[in-house]
GUKE-384663 format. One record per atom (N, C-alpha, C): residue in one letter; y, z, x. Coordinates in steps of 0.2 Angstrom, whole numbers, plus 2048, in hexadecimal, padded with zeros to 3 digits. Layout:
% residues N
AYZX...
//
This chain:
% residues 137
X19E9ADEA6X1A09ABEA0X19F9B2E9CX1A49B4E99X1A39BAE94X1A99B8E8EX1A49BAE89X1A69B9E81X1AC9BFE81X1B09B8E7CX1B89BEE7DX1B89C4E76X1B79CAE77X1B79CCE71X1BD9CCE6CX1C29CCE70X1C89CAE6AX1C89C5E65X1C59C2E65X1C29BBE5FX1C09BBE5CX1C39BDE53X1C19BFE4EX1BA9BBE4CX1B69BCE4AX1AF9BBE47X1AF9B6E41X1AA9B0E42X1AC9ABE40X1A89ACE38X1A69A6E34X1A39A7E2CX19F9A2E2FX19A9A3E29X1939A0E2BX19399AE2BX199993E29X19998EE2BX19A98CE31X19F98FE34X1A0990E3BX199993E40X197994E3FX190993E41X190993E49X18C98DE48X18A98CE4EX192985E52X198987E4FX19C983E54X19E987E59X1A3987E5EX1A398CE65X1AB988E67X1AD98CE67X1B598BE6AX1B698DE71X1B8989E76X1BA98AE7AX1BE994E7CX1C1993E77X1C499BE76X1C19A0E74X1B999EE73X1B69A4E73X1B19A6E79X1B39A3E7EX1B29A7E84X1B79A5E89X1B69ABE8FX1BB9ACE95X1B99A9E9BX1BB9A5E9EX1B79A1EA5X1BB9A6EA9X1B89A7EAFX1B99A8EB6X1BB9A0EBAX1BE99FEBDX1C299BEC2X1BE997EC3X1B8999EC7X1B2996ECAX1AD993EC3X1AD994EBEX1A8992EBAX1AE98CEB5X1B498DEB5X1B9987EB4X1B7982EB8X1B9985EBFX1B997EEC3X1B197BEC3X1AC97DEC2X1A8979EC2X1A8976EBAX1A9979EB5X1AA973EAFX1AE96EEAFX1B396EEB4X1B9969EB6X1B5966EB8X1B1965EBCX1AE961EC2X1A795CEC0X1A5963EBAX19F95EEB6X1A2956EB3X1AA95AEAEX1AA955EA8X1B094FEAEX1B3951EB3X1B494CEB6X1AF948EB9X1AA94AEBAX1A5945EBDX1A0941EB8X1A0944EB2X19E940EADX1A193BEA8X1AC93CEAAX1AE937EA9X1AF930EADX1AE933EB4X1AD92EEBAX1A8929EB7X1A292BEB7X19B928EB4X19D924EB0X1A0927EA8X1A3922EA4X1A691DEA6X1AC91EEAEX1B3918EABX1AD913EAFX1AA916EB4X1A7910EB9X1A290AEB4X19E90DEAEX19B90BEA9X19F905EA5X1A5907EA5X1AA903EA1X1AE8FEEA5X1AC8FFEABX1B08FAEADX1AB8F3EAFX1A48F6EAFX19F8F1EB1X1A08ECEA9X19F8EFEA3X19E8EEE9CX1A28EDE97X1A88F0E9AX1AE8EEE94X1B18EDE97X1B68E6E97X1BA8E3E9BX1C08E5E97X1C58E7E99X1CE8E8E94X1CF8E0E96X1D48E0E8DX1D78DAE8EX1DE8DEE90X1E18DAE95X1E98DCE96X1ED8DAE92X1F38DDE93X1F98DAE8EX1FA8D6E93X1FD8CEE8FX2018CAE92X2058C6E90X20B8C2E91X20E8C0E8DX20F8BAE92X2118B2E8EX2118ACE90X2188ABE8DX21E8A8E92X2248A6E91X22789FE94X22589BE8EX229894E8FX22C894E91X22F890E97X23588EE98X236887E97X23C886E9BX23C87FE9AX239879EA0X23A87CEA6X234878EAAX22F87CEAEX22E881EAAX229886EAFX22688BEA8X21F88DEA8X21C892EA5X21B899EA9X21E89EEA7X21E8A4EA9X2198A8EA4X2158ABEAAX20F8AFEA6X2108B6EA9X2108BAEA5X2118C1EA9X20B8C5EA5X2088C9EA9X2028CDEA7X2018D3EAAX1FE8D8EA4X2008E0EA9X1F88E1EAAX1FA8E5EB2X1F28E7EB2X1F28ECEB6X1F48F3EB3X1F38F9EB6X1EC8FCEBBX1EE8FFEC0X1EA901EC4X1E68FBEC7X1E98F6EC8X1E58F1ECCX1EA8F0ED1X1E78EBED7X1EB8EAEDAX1EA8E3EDCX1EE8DEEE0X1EF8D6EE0X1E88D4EE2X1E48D8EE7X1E08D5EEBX1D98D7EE5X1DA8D8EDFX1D38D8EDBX1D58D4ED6X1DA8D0ED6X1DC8CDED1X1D88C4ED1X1D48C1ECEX1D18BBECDX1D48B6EC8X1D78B0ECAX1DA8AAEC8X1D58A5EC4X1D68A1EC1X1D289BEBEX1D6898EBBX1D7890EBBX1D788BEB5X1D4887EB7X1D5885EADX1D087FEADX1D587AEA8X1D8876EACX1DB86FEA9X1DA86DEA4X1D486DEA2X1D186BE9FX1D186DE95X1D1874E97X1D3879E92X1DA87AE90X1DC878E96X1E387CE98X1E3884E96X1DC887E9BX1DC88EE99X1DD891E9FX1E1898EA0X1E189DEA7X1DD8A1EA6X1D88A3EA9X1D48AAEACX1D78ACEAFX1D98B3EADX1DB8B7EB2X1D58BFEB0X1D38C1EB6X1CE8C7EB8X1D18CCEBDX1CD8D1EBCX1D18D5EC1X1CD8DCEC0X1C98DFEC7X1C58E4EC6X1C68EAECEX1C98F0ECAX1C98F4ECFX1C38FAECFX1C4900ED2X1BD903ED0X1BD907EC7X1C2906EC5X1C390AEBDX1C5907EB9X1C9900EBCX1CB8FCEB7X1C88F4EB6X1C68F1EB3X1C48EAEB1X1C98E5EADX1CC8E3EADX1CF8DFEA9X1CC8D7EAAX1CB8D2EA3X1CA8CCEA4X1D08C9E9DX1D18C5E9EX1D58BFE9AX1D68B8E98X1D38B6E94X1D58ADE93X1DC8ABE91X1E28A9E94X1E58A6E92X1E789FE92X1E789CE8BX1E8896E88X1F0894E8AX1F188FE8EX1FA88CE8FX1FA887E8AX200889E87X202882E82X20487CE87X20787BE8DX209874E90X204874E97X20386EE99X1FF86BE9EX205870EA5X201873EAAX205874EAFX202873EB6X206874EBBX203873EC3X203877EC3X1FB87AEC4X1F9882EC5X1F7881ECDX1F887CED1X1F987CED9X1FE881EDCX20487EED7X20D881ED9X20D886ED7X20888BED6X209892ED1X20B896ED7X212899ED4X21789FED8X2128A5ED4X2128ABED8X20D8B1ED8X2128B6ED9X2148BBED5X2148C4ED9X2118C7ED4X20F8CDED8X20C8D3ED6X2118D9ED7X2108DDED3X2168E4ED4X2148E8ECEX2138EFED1X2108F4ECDX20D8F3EC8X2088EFEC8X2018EEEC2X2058E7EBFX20A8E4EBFX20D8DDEBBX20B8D6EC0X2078D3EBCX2088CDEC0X20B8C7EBCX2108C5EBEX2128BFEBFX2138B7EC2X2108B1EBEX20E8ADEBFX2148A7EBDX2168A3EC0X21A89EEBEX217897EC0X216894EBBX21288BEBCX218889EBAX21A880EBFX21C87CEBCX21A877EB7X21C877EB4X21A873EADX21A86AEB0X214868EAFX213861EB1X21985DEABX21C856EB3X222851EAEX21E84FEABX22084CEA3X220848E9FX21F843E9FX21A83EEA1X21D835EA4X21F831E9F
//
């Protein structure tokens, strides 16, 4: 690492800040700050995925005898994806953890459904759920 002299001289606020452009890297001394500050954001994402869950976007669409749920969950794949209901609540847990991503989410349905008969695809990070809407007696 050597100071670029072409760098006009800073005022004595400037001080003690340091600009990337006031020195030259050699190749070898780049690649290793690439390698430091990618492994320190590694470190972070893994931190965040233990500790802060994302909530997904997802969007719930009434129909008329079926509830369509669709939910995006970028960088996951079907097999880390975690189901739940509770009748009870009429609420969906849906989870989903891969090695950088965490998502978890409560969704509330407005009609009682058969979450037995639940139709399932997955496709590039979207999941979509279709319940049939329990008959009326």
């Amino acid at each position: 690492m050597t100071r670029n002299p072409n760098k006009k001289k800073k005022n004595s606020d400037d001080m003690f800040r340091i600009d990337v452009d006031d020195f030259e890297y050699s190749d070898r001394e780049m690649d290793v700050i690439i390698n430091i500050v990618n492994e320190d954001l590694n470190r972070f994402l893994k931190q965040k995925t233990k500790y802060y869950p994302e909530q997904p976007i997802h969007e719930l669409i009434e129909e008329r005898e079926t509830s369509r749920l669709i939910v995006e969950m970028p960088g996951i794949e079907y097999k880390d994806i975690i189901f739940s209901y509770d009748a009870n609540k009429q609420q969906l847990n849906v989870s989903a953890e891969s090695k950088y991503r965490f998502y978890h989410t409560f969704i509330y349905l407005k009609r009682d459904i058969v979450y037995a008969n639940r139709l399932i695809s997955f496709k590039n990070g979207i999941l979509e759920i279709i319940f049939p809407v329990k008959k009326q007696e």
